[in-house]
LODRENLUM-757526 format. One record per residue: residue in one letter; x, y, z of N, C-alpha, C in turn. Coordinates in steps of 0.1 Angstrom, whole numbers, plus 5000, padded with zeros to 4 digits. Layout:
<pts>
AXYZXYZXYZ;...
</pts>
This chain:
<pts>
X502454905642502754905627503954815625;X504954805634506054745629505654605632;X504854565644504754425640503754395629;X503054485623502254445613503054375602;X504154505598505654465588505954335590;X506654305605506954165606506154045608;X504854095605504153945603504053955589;X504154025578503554045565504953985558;X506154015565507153955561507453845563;X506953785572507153655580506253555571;X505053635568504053565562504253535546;X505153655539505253665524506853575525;X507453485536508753415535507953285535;X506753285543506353125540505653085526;X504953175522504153185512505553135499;X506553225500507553185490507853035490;X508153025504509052855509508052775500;X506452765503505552675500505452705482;X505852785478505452825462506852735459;X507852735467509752685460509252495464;X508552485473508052295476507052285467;X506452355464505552285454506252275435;X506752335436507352325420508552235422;X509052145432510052135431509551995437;X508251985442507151855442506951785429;X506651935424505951895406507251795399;X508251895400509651825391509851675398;X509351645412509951535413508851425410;X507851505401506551335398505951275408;X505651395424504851355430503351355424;X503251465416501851535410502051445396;X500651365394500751305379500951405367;X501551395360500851485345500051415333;X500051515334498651485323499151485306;X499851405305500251465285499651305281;X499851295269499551175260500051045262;X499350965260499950825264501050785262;X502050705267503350705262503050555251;X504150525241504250405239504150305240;X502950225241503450125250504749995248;X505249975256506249855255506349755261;X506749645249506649485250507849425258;X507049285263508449235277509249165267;X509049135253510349105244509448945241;X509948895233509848785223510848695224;X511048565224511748475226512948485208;X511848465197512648475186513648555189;X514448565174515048685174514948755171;X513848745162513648905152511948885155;X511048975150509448965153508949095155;X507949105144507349255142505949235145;X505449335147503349285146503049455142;X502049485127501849555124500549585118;X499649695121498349695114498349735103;X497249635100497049615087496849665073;X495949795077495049875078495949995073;X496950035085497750185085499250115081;X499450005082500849985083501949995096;X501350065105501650125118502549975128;X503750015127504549915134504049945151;X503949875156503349855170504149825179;X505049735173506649645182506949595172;X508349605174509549555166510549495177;X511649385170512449335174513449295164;X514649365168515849335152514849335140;X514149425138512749445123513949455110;X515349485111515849595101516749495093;X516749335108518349265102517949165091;X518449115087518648995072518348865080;X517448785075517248665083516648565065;X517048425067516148335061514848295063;X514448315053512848355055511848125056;X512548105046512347975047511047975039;X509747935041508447855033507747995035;X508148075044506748175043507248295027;X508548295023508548295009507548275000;X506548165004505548164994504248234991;X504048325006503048435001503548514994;X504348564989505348644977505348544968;X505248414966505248364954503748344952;X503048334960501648344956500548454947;X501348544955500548704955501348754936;X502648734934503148724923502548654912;X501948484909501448434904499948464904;X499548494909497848594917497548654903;X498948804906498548894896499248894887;X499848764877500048764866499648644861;X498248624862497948494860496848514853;X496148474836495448554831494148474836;X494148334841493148254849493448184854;X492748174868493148034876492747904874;X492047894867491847774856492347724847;X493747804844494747734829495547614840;X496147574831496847424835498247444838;X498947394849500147414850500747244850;X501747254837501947104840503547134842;X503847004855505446974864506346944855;X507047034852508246954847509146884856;X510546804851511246684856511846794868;X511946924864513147024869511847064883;X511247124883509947144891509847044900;X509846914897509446824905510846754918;X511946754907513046714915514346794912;X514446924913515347044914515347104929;X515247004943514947094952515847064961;X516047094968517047094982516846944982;X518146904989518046734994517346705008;X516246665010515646615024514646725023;X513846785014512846895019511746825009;X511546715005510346585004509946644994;X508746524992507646594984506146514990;X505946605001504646565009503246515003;X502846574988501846524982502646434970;X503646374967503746294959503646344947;X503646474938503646534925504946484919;X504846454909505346364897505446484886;X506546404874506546504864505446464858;X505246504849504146504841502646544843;X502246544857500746614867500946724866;X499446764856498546894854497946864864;X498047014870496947084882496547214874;X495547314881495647384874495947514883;X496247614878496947694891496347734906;X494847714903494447754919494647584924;X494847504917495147384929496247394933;X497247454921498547464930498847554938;X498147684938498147754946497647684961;X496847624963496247574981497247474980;X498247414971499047304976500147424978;X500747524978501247594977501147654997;X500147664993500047805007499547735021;X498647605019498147535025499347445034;X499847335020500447205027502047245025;X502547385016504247385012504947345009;X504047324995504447224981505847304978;X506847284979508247344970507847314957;X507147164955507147154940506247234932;X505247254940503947354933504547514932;X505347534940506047684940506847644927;X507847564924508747574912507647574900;X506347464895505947464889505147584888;X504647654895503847784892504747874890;X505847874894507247964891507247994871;X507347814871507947824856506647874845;X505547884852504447914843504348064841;X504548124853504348244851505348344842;X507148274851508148334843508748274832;X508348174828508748104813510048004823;X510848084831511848014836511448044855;X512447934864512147974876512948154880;X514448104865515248234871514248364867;X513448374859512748504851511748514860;X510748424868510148424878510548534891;X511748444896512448544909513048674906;X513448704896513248824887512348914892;X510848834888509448934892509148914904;X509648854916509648874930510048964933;X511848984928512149074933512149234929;X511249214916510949324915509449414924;X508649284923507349334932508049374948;X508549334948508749364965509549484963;X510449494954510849674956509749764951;X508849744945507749844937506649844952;X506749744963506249784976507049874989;X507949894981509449964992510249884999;X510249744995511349685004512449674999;X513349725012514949735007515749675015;X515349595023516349495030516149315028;X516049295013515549145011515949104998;X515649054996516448964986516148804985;X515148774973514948634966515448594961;X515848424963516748334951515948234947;X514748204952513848094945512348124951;X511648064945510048084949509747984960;X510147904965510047814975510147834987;X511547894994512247925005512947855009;X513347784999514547655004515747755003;X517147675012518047735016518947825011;X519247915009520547934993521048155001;X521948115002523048235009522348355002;X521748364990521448534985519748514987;X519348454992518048484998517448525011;X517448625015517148675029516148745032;X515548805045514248885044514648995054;X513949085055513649115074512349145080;X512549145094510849095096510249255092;X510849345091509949465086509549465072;X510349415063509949385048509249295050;X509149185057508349095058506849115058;X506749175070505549235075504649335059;X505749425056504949465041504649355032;X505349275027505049185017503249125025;X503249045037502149005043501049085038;X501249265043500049325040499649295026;X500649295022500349295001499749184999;X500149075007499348965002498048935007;X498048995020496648955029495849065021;X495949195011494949295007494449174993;X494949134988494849044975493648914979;X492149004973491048894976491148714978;X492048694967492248604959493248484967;X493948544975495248484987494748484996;X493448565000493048575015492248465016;X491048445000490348325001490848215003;X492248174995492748034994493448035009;X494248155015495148105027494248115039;X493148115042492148155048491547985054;X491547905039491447775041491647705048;X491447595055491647515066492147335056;X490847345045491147235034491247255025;X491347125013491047124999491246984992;X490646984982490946844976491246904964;X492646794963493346794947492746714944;X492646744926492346614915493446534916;X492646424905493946294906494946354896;X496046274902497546294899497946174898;X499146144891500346044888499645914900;X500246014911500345894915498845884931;X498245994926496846014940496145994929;X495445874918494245884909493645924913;X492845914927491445964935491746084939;X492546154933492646344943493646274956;X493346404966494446394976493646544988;X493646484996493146635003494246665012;X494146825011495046885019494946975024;X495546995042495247015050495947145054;X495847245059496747385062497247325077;X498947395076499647365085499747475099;X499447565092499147665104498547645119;X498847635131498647535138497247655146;X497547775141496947895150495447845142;X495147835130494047885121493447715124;X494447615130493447495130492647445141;X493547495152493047455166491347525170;X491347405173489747445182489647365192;X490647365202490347305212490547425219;X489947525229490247585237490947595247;X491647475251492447445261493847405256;X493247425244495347415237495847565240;X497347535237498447685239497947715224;X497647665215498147745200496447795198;X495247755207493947825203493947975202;X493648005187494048155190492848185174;X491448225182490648225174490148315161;X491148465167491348565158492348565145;X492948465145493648405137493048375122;X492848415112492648415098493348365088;X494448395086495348335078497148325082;X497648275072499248295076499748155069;X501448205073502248045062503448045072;X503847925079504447865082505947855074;X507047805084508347765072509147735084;X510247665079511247565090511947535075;X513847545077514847495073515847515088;X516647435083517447405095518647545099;X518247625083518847755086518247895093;X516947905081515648015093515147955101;X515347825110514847765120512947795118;X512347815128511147815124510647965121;X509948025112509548125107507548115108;X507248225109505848265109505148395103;X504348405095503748495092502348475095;X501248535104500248535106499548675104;X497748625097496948765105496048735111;X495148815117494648815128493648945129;X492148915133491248995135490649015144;X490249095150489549095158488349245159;X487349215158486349345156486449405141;X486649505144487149615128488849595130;X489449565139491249595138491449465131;X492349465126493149345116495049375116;X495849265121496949305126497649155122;X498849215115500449135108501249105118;X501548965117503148935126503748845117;X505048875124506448845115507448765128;X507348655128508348605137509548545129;X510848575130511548495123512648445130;X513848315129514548265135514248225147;X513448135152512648115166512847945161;X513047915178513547755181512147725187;X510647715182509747635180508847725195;X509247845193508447925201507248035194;X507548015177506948045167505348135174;X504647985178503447985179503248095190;X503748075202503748165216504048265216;X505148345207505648405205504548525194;X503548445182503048545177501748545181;X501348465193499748535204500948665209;X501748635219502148725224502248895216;X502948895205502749005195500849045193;X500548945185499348995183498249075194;X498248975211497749015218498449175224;X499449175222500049325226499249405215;X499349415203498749495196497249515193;X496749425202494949465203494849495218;X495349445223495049525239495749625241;X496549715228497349865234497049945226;X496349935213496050005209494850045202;X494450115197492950205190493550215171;X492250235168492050325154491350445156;X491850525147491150695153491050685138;X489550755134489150775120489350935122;X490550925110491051085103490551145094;X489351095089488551165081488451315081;X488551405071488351555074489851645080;X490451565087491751595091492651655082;X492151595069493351715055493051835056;X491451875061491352025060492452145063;X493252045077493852185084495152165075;X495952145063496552145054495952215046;X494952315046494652415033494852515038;X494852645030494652765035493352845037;X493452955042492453035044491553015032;X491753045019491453035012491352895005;X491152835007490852695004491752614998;X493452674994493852644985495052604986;X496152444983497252364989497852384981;X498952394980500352424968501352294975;X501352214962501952084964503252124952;X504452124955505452164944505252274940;X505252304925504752434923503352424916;X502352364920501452364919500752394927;X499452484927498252504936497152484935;X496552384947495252334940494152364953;X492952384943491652384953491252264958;X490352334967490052174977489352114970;X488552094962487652024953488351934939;X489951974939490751934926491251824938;X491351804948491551684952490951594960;X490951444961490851364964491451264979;X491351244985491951174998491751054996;X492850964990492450814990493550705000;X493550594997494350505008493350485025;X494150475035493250425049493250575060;X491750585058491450705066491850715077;X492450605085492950555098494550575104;X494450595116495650625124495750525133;X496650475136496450415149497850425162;X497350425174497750535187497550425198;X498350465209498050405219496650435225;X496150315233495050315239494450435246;X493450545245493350665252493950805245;X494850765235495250905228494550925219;X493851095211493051125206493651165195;X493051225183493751275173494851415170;X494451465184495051555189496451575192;X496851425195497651385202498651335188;X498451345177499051305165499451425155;X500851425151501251495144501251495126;X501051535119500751535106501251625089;X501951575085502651665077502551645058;X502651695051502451665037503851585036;X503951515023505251475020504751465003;X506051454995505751434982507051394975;X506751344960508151324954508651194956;X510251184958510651054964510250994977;X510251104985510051094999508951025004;X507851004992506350934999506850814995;X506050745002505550575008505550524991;X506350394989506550354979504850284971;X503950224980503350174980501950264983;X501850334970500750454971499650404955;X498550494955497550514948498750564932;X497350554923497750574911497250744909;X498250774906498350964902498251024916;X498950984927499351084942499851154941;X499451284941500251404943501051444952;X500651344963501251364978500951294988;X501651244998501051175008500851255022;X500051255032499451295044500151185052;X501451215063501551095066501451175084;X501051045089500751075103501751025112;X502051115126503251045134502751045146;X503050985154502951015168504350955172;X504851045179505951015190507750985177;X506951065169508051045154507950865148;X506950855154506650685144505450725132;X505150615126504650655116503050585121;X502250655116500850545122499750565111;X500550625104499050635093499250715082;X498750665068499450745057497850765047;X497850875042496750875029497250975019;X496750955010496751044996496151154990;X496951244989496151334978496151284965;X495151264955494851254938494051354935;X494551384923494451494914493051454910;X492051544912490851524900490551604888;X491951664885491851734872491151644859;X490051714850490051554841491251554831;X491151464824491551434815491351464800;X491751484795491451484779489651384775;X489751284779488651174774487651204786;X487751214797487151304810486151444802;X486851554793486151664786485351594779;X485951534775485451494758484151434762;X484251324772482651284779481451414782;X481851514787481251604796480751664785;X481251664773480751744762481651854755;X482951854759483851974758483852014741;X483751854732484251844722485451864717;X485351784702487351754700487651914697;X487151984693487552144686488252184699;X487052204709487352274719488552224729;X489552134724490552074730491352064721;X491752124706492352144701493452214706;X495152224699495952294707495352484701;X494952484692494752584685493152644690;X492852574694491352644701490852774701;X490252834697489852944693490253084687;X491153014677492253084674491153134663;X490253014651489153034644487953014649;X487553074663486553044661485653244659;X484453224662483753354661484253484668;X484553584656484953684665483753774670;X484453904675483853974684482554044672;X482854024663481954104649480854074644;X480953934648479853834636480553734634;X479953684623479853494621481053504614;X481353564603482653544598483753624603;X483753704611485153744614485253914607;X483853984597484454084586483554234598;X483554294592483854424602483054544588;X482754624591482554754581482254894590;X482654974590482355074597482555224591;X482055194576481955264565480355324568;X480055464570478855494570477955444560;X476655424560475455424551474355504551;X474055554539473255654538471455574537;X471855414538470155374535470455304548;X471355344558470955224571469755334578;X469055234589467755274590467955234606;X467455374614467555334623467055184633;X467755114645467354974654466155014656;X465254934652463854914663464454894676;X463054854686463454814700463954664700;X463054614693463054504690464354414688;X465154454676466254464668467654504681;X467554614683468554604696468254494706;X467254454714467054384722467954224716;X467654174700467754064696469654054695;X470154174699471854224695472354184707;X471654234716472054234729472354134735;X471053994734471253834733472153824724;X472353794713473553774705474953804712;X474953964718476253984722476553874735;X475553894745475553794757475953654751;X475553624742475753444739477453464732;X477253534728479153544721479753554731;X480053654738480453674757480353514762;X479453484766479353304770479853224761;X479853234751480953114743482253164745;X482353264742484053294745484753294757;X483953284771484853284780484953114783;X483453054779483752944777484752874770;X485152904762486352864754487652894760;X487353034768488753064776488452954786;X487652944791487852834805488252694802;X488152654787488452534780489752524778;X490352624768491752634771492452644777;X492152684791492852694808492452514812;X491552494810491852344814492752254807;X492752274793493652174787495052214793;X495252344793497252384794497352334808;X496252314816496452264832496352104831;X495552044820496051904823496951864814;X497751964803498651934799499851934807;X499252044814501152014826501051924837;X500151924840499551764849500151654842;X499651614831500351484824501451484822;X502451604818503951634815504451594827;X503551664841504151624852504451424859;X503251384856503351284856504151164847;X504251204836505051114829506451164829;X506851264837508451274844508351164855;X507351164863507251054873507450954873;X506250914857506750784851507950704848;X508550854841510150824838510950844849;X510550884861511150844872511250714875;X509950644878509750534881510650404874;X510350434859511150324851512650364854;X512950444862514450464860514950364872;X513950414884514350334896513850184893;X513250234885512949994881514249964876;X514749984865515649994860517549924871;X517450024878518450014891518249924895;X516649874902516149734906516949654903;X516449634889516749484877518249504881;X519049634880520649604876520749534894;X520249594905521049534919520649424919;X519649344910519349164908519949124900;X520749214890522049094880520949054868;X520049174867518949194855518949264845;X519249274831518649364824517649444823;X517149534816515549474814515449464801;X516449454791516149354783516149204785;X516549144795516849004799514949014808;X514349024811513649064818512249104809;X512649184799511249194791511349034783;X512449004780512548864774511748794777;X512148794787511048664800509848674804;X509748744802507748844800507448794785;X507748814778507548824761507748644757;X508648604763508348464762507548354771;X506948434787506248364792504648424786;X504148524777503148554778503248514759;X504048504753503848454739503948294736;X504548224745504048054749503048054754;X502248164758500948174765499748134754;X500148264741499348284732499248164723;X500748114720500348004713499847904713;X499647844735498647754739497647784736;
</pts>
């Protein structure tokens, strides 16, 4: 018996030893684990600063100094493009060069196609001389067309780019020529890109490889011209700059942003932004290297359905102090997340946000944004909208104007009869209900019952999209407040500012 004890003890000291080496194996990362993919990370960029981001989610992928102030130089002009885009009532009105347009520009930054004062183009030609060959002159002249002035123009740059959330940048001309209050960073950068690459209309023209101008001053026979982007032209396979997924982008070089790049790039369903800035002519190598990191590291995961687990048991989300059923809202913006290579949706974290806090650059009437994280980065954002209707929404469906009055059934049928009168004074000639006669009361009472709760359910909808709209046009008046601030950190009124709206669109009228 006793040696029984001392082998059971002998045996229950090894069993320990081997339980204290295996956990102390585990801690030292002999044993793989098994959690979520980590990050992946880049061997760095020659530039100094350089972002690459999809398209799609916005999902920064790699960054490099994304946050600092740099001269942006000529790629300035997809912000001058995407601005003149959507304030342009056709791309077929005529933009003619003034003396100031033509020769107001930095000393030594040319004029590659020879525009002269006096040459009508009309804005989509100056737009491809713009985006294509980086006309400074065609940027001043489309400047002055849109803002009446170049200064009322940069005005509305700098206002579009804060109404997309960027807050580290700052425009002094539509060109990108050299001047101390104009700076960018490649993370603002990279937004302005998406804004412009989403715009049908910038994707068609910067997309281009050619184009022929009409005659001018001093090109009577037209002028064709060529995109400088070296990525979107090459087709030699055996060059460094062949880089076939390559779609669009704008180029820029001053002797202060040294060389600058903005490119996009596709490949399959993924579509992916780069931002290279301040780079001594490694530009080109520098945004394969970006781009190819962010298609060989990472996936799109479709989050469709994923809002569900934001409701309750009962189907129902309280956003502020509002609560709404799943059927009153909407999911709009990019169903998409994007993750390192092998991580599943699982592997992403997900939370409501609302108010100031959501993504500047959201849907019209968001109640909230769904924004998605992995590893506390951001990889994917969508929206809740309200499908409460509207006032003209009832009025379609049939509701009628009565039944959306503020006073709604205040006259309509009471519980009595047609006019509202009552008697319940006995009669000595009433005669007893047939069957008949009851039966016909009974429907009558049923249909009064149905119009009146109808009318209750009508009036529950209007006082719900009356607070809906109250709610929103505090938002409104939120919004114009923060525009407001805008204009003042540019040295803007907005009466100096509607000016220049009201005089570029009433020279408009009078043409």
């Amino acid at each position: 018996m006793n040696r029984v004890k001392s082998y059971l003890k002998k045996g229950g000291a090894q069993i320990a030893s081997f339980a204290i080496s295996f956990v102390l194996t585990l801690q030292a990362g002999v044993f793989p684990a098994y959690g979520k993919p980590a990050w992946p990370a880049d061997t760095g960029i020659q530039a100094e600063a350089g972002i690459v981001v999809d398209e799609e989610t916005g999902a920064v992928l790699f960054g490099q100094n994304i946050h600092l102030p740099y001269a942006p130089a000529s790629i300035t002009k997809l912000l001058t493009a995407l601005v003149v885009i959507e304030n342009s009532p056709s791309l077929d009105d005529m933009v003619v060069f003034s003396h100031d347009a033509v020769y107001n520009v930095e000393s030594g930054s040319g004029n590659a196609l020879g525009l002269e004062e006096g040459d009508q183009l009309s804005v989509r030609d100056c737009l491809y001389a713009l985006l294509l060959r980086s006309s400074n002159q065609a940027a001043n002249a489309l400047a002055e067309y849109v803002g009446g002035t170049r200064e009322g123009f940069v005005a509305m740059m700098n206002e579009k780019i804060r109404s997309l959330g960027c807050t580290e940048s700052n425009f002094a001309n539509p060109s990108g020529l050299n001047d101390e209050n104009q700076y960018v960073s490649a993370y603002d950068m990279a937004i302005i890109g998406r804004a412009a690459f989403a715009n049908e209309t910038l994707m068609e023209i910067n997309s281009s490889t050619t184009y022929r101008l009409p005659s001018t001053i001093n090109n009577p026979e037209g002028r064709q011209v060529n995109m400088e982007h070296k990525l979107l032209i090459t087709t030699d396979e055996t060059s460094p700059n062949y880089y076939p997924a390559a779609v669009a982008g704008k180029t820029g070089f001053t002797s202060i942003a040294g060389n600058t790049l903005v490119t996009c790039a596709r490949e399959g369903e993924r579509s992916l932004v780069s931002v290279v800035l301040k780079s001594n002519q490694t530009h080109y190598t520098d945004t394969i290297a970006l781009l190819n990191f962010g298609f060989q590291n990472f996936q799109n995961l479709d989050a469709t359905g994923d809002e569900a687990t934001l409701f309750g048991a009962e189907g129902t989300l309280t956003i502020g102090d509002q609560t709404y059923q799943r059927e009153e809202l909407e999911v709009q913006g990019s169903r998409l997340v994007t993750v390192p290579a092998g991580a599943t949706l699982a592997d992403v974290d997900r939370e409501l946000v609302t108010g100031e806090a959501m993504d500047a650059w959201i849907p019209d009437d968001a109640v909230a944004e769904i924004r998605y994280t992995y590893d506390e980065r951001v990889v994917g954002r969508s929206y809740f909208v309200s499908l409460v209707p509207d006032r003209d929404v009832l009025l379609e469906v049939g509701a009628g104007e009565d039944a959306l009055n503020q006073n709604a059934g205040k006259d309509g049928v009471t519980s009595s009869g047609s006019n509202g009168s009552r008697s319940d004074a006995p009669s000595e000639s009433r005669k007893p209900m047939s069957p008949e006669t009851k039966a016909l009361l009974v429907k009558v009472g049923l249909y009064a019952l149905a119009i009146g709760l109808l009318a209750a359910a009508v009036v529950l909808i209007v006082l719900h999209v009356r607070k809906v709209k109250k709610e929103r046009e505090e938002a409104a008046q939120r919004r114009r407040e923060r525009r407001r601030q805008r204009l003042a950190e540019i040295g803007c009124s907005e009466d100096e500012f509607k000016r220049m709206v009201d005089e570029r669109y009433g020279k408009k009228d009078k043409e």
